[in-house]
Kinemage of the C-alpha trace (Angstrom):
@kinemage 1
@onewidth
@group {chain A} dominant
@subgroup {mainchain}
@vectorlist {calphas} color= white
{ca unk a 1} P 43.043 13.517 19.875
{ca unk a 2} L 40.634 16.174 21.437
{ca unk a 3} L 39.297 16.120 17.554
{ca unk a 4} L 38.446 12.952 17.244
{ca unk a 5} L 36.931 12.863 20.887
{ca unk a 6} L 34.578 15.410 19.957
{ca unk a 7} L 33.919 13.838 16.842
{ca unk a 8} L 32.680 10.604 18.501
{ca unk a 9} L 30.660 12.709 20.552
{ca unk a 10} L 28.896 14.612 18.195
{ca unk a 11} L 28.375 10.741 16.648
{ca unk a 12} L 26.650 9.278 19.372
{ca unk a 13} L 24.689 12.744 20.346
{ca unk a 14} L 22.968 12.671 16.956
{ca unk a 15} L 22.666 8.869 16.790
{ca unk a 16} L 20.602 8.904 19.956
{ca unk a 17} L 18.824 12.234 18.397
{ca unk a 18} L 18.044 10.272 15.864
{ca unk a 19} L 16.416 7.708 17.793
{ca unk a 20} L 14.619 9.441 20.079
{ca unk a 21} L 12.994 11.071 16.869
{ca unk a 22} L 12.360 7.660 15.294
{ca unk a 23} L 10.608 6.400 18.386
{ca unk a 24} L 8.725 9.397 18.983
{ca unk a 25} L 7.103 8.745 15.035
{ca unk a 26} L 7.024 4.418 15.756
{ca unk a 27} L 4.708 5.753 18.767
{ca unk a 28} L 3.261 8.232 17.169
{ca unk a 29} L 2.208 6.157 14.136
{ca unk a 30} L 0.289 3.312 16.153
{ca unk a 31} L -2.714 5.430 16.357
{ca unk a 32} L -3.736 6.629 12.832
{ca unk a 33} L -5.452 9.857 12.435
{ca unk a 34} L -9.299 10.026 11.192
{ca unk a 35} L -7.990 11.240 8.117
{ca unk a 36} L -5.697 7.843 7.609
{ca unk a 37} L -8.192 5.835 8.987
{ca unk a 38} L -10.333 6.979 5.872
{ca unk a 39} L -6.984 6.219 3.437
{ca unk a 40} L -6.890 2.898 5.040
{ca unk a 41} L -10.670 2.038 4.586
{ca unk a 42} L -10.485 2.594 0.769
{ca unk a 43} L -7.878 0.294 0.933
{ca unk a 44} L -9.955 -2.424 2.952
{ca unk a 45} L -13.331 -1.078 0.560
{ca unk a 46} L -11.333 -2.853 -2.341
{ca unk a 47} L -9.722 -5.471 -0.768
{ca unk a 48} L -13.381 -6.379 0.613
{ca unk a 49} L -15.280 -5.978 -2.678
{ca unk a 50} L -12.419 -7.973 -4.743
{ca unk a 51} L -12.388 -10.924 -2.678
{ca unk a 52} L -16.381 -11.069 -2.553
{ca unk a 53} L -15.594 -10.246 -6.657
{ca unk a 54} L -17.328 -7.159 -6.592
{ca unk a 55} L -15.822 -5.746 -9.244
{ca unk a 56} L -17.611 -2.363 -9.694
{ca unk a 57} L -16.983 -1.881 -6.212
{ca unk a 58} L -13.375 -2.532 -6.336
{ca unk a 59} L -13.322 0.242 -9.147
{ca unk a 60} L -15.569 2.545 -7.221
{ca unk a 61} L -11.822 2.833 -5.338
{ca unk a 62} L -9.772 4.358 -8.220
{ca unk a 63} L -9.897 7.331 -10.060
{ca unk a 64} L -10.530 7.181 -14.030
{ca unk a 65} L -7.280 6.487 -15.558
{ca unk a 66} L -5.530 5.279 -12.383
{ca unk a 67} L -2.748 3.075 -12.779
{ca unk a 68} L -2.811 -0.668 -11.549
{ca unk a 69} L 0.358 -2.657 -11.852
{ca unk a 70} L -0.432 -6.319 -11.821
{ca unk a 71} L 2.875 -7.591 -13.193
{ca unk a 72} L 6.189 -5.738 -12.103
{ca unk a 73} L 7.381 -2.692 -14.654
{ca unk a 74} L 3.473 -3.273 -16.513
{ca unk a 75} L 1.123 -0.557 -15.470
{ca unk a 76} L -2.299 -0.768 -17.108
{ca unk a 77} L -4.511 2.732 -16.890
{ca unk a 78} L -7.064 1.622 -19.485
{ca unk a 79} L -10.139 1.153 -17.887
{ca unk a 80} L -11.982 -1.886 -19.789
{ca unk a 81} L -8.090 -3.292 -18.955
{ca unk a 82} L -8.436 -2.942 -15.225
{ca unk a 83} L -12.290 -4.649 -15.026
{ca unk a 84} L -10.951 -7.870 -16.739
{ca unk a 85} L -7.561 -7.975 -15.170
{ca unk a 86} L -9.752 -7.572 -11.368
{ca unk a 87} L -12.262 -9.773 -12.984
{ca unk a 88} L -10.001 -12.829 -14.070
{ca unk a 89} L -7.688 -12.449 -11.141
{ca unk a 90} L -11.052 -12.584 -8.816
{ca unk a 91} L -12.062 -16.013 -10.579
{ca unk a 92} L -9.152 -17.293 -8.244
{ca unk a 93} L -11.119 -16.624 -4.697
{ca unk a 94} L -8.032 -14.761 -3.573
{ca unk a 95} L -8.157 -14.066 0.306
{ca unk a 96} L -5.774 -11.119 1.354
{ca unk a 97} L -4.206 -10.421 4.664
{ca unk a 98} L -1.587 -7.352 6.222
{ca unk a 99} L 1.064 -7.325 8.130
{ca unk a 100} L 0.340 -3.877 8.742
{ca unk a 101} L -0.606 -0.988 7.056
{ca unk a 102} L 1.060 2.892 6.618
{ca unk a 103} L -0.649 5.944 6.107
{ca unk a 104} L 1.606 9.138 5.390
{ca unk a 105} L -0.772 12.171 4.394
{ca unk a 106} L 0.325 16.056 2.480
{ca unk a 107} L -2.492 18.161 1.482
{ca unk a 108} L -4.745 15.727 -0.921
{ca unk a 109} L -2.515 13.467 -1.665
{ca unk a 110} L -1.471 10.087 0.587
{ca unk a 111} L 0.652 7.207 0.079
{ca unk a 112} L -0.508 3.276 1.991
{ca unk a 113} L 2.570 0.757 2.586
{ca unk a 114} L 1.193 -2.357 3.542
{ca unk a 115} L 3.147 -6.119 3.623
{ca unk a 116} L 0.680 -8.512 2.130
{ca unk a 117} L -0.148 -12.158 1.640
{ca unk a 118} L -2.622 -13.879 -0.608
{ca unk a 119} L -3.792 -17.497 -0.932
{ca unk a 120} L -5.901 -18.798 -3.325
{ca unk a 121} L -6.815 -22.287 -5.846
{ca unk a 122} L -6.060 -22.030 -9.297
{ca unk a 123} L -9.416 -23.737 -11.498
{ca unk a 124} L -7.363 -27.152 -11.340
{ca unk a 125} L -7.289 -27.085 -7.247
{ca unk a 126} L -3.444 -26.128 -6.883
{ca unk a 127} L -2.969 -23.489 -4.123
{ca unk a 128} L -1.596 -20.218 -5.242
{ca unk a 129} L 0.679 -18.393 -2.374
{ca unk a 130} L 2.146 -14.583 -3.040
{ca unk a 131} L 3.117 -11.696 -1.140
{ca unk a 132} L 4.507 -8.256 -1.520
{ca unk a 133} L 4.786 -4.635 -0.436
{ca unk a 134} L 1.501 -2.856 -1.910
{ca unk a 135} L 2.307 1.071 -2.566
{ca unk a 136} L -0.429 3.122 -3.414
{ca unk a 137} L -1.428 6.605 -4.115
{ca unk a 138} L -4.520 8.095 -3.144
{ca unk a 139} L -6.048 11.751 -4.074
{ca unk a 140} L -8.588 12.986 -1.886
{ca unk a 141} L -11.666 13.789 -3.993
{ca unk a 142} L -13.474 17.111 -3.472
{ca unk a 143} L -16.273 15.142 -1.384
{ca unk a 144} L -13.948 13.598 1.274
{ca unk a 145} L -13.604 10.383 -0.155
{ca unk a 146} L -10.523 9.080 -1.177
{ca unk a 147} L -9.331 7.090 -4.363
{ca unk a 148} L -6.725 5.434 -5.585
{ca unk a 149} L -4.506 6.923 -8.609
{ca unk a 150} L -1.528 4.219 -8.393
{ca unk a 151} L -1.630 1.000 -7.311
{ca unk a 152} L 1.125 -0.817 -7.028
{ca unk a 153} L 1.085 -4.331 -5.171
{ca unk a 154} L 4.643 -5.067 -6.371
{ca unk a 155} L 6.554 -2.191 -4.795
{ca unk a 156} L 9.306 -4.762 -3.322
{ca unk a 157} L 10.085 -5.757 -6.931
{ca unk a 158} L 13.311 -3.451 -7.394
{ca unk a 159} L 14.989 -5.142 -3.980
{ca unk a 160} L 14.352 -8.520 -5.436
{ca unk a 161} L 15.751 -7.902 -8.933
């Protein structure tokens, strides 16, 4: 009896551990750092630029050979690939909005979790409606700037299967 007592204890000692720790990093990760803030406007750069169909600009935000994954389990890398894929998806007039947006940073390398929605009219006038989970990968470049090297806007797609 005595065992299980203490065993409950120990329970609810590391449950509320846990939370305390978990609303220390909720707090914590309301203010982003300058360092995410400059993830985060890469992120918005191409957002911006592919909306207004700016599509040197949107690949200004990727590394050569980055991977883009348009359709779920079909990453693309090849560069002439990516410009018509941005291109034809642009034609579109897709307008993108966040529920939110994550930043986690180590060393040179950062990861941005962000809900999304998009609207837009296919060339016949029908409305278009998506979301997702976008996951992408950034390396930090050796001038400060940071660029994508996966892009993933599908990163809910293994939950849904």
């Amino acid at each position: 009896m005595i065992y299980k007592t203490h065993l409950k204890l120990l329970m609810v000692t590391l449950f509320c551990m846990t939370s305390m720790i978990t609303n220390a990093q909720i707090k914590k990760s309301k203010e982003m750092t300058p360092e995410q803030k400059n993830v985060l406007s890469t992120i918005e750069k191409m957002t911006e630029a592919f909306q207004k169909k700016d599509i040197d600009r949107v690949m200004s935000c990727y590394e050569p050979n980055a991977v883009v994954v348009f359709e779920p389990e079909t990453p693309i890398s090849d560069t002439n690939v990516l410009q018509e894929m941005f291109t034809g998806m642009s034609m579109v007039n897709p307008i993108f909005s966040y529920s939110g947006h994550e930043v986690f940073i180590t060393g040179n390398i950062a990861t941005h979790i962000a809900p999304w929605q998009m609207t837009a009219k296919a060339p016949d006038g029908t409305k278009i409606e998506q979301s997702g989970l976008s996951v992408a990968v950034l390396r930090k470049q050796k001038d400060g700037q940071w660029l994508m090297i996966l892009d993933n806007p599908h990163g809910q797609f293994l939950m849904n299967k």
